[in-house]
C-alpha positions, 0 to 999 in steps of 0.5 A, spaced: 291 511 299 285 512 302 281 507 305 274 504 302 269 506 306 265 499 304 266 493 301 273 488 301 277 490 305 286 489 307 286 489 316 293 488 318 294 481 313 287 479 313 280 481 309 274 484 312 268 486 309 264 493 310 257 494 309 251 498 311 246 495 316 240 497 321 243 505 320 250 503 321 257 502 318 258 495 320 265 491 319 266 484 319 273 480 319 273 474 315 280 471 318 282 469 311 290 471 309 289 477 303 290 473 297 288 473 290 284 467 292 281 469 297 279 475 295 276 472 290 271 468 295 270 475 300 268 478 293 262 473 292 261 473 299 259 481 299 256 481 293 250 475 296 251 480 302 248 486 298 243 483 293 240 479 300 240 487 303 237 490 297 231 484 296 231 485 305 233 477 306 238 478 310 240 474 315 246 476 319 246 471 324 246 465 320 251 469 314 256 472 320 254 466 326 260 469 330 260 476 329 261 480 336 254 484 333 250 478 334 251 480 342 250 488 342 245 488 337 238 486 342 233 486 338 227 485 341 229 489 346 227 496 341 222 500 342 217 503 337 221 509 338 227 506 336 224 502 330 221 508 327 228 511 327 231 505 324 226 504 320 227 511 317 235 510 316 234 504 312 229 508 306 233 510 301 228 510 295 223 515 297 223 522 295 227 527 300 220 530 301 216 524 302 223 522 307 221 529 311 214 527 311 215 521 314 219 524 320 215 529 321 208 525 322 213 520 326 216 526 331 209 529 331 204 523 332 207 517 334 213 518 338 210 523 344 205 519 346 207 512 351 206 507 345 213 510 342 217 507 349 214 500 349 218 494 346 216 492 340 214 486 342 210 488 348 204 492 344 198 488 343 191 491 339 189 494 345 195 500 346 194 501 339 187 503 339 189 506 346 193 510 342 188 512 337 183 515 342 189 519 345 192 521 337 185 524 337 184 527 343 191 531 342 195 532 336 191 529 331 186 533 334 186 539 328 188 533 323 183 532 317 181 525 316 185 524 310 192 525 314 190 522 320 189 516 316 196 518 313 199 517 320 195 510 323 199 508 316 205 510 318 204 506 324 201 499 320 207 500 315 213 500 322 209 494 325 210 491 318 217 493 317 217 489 324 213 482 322 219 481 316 226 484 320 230 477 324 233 479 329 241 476 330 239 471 333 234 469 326 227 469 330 222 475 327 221 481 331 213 480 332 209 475 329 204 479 326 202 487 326 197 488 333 195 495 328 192 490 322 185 491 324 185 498 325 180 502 321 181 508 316 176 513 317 172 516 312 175 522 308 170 526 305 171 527 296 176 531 295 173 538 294 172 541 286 171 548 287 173 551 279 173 558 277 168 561 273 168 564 267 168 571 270 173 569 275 178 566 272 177 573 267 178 577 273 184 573 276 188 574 268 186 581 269 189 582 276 195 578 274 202 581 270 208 580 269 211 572 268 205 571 274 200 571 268 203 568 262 204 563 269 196 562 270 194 562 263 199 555 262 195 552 268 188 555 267 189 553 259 193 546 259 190 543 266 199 543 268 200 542 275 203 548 279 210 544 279 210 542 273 210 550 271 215 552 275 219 547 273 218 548 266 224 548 261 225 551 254 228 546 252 221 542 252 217 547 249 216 545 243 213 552 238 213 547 231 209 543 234 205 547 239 206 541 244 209 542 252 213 535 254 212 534 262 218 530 265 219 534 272 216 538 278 218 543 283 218 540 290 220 542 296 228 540 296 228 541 289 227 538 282 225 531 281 218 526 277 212 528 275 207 525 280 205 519 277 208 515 271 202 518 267 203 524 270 210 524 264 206 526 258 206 532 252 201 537 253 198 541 247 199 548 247 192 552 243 193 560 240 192 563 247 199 559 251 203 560 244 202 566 245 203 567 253 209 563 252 213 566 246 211 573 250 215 569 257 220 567 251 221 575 250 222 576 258 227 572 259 231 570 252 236 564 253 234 562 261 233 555 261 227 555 265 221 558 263 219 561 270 226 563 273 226 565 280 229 572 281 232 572 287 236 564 286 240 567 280 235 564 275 234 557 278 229 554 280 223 558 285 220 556 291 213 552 290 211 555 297 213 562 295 209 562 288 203 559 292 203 563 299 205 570 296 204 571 288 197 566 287 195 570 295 196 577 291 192 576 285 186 573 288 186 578 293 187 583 287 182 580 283 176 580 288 176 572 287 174 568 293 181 564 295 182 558 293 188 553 292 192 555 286 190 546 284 184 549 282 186 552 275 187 545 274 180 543 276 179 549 272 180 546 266 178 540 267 170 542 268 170 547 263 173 543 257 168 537 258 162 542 259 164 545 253 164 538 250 172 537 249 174 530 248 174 526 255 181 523 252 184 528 249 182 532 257 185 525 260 192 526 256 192 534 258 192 532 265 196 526 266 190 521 269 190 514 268 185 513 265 177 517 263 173 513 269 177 516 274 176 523 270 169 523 270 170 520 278 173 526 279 170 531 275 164 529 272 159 532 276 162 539 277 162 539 269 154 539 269 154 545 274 151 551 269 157 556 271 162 552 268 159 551 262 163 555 256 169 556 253 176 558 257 179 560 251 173 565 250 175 568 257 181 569 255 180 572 248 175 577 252 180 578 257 185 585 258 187 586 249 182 590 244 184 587 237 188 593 235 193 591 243 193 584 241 195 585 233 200 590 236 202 585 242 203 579 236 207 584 232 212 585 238 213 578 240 214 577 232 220 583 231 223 579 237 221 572 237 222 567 231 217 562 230 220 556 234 221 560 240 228 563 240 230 570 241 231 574 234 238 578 235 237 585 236 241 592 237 246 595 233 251 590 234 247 584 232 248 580 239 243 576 242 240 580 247 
């Protein structure tokens, strides 16, 4: 029978409880004979264990007073180096590219430099602003503002972690955070670069195969590339012309939609319908709308569709490289300067609310060369009427009106 990793526990006659503390698996013996009575009492006692763990008010040397942890755990003896790796072990509810985020900005800017050997408990406010002029002098040095300001984060979330963790023997680590006043540095506004009008007409020109029906759902809808990639059929909705967003692509794979706001139905106009049913005719019954060609039909690589495919279209359209998040903003300077509703552009996009819509884009969507219509752009991009009816034609021999592939061939198979 194989043993239970955590939990209650038989050892030799007597109960014990194994859980999971500061990184590690840990196992106290309980000296009471394994009885169902007495499991009955272990059993509450590593319920309380949990939920003390969960809402991080665990005291171990008060609930474990003789445990022969108390004597080899000397916490007051970490280094910040030490915390900081303890402290990354213990996140459990982050997302595995914001886990590897953290690591990295740790690795990188906080444990080379001396900071990371002292004890927790010796740093003061001076180290901390030592360690600023040095951050700034070394690998932060090519840092934008935004992402130095990410790391001093970091820092002040760790001495936090440290101002709330006890020690064995119940005192605290550090009575308060020596890094509570340091001072973000100022972060210039986000920049809004849109593509005009004649832009995004060459970039669709430029663009073929899937990659075109891929930019127009970005330039069309406001999506997040992410969200694109992770496009299901399943929720694409050709009845009611709506797409559901509950998913992006990450680094490590599939996960949320940013923000909650971010979980929404996008409209889909005549020009997505049909950027998507002509895709729908590419690939038949896949369950992504975007496959990826090289992962059996799974999910592609975001990087891969940013640093190859959106870098040979730009490059082939003669436009001026920018992000592919600049469709977003695409869209949404073009809709408000030709007068769409901000609501309506507010739920196409996911944002919480039309203040910060126009926050972000109010100002470029005043600028001249982003007044017009996208939708005109693409009706003027690449198909003669005739190419357009024919195309229609096409998708409406092999596509039914809800977007499933029609059967085809002699044998009457789906293809």
């Amino acid at each position: 029978m194989k043993r239970k990793i955590v939990g209650v526990r038989n050892d030799n006659g007597y109960l014990s409880v194994r859980f999971r503390w500061a990184g590690e698996m840990r196992t106290e013996y309980l000296k009471l004979p394994d009885s169902k009575e007495n499991r009955k009492v272990a059993e509450k006692l590593m319920e309380r264990v949990r939920g003390e763990i969960i809402t991080k008010s665990f005291d171990y040397a008060k609930t474990f007073p003789n445990s022969r942890y108390i004597k080899i755990t000397p916490a007051h003896d970490l280094t910040l180096a030490a915390f900081a790796k303890l402290w990354l072990s213990e996140q459990s509810r982050i997302t595995r590219e914001t886990l590897y985020d953290y690591d990295r900005m740790i690795a990188l800017h906080i444990l080379p430099y001396p900071l990371a050997a002292m004890l927790v408990k010796d740093i003061d406010e001076g180290d901390v602003n030592a360690w600023v002029l040095e951050l700034r002098a070394g690998s932060g040095a090519k840092l934008s503002s935004r992402r130095l300001n990410m790391v001093i984060e970091r820092l002040k979330v760790l001495f936090l972690a440290a101002a709330r963790r006890k020690g064995a023997d119940g005192r605290r680590l550090i009575d308060e955070s020596p890094a509570q006043f340091l001072e973000a540095f100022r972060v210039p506004t986000p920049e809004v670069r849109p593509f005009t009008l004649e832009e995004t007409h060459a970039l669709i020109d430029a663009a073929d195969g899937w990659f075109k029906s891929f930019l127009t759902l970005l330039l069309m809808t406001g999506m997040r590339p992410g969200e694109a990639i992770a496009l299901r059929w399943s929720e694409v909705d050709f009845k009611t012309n709506r797409i559901k967003i509950c998913r992006t692509a990450r680094k490590f794979g599939v996960g949320l939609p940013k923000t909650k706001q971010s979980e929404r139905f996008v409209q889909m106009d005549d020009t997505v319908r049909r950027a998507m049913l002509a895709q729908r005719l590419i690939e038949g019954f896949k369950e992504l709308c975007f496959p990826s060609p090289v992962r059996g039909s799974g999910i592609r690589y975001p990087g891969a569709v940013t640093r190859r495919d959106w870098v040979k279209v730009t490059t082939k359209a003669g436009v001026e490289h920018r992000e592919i998040y600049q469709c977003r903003h695409t869209f949404a300077t073009n809709s408000l300067a030709s007068g769409e509703n901000p609501y309506f552009v507010k739920n196409q996009l996911g944002h919480s609310s039309v203040e910060l819509l126009f926050k972000v884009y109010g100002r470029e969507a005043n600028n001249p060369q982003s007044r017009g219509s996208l939708t005109k752009a693409f009706k003027e991009t690449g198909e003669t009427a005739e190419q357009h009816d024919e195309t229609k034609e096409n998708i409406s021999l092999h596509v039914s009106t809800d977007g499933l592939p029609k059967a085809s061939g002699t044998d009457g198979k789906n293809s």
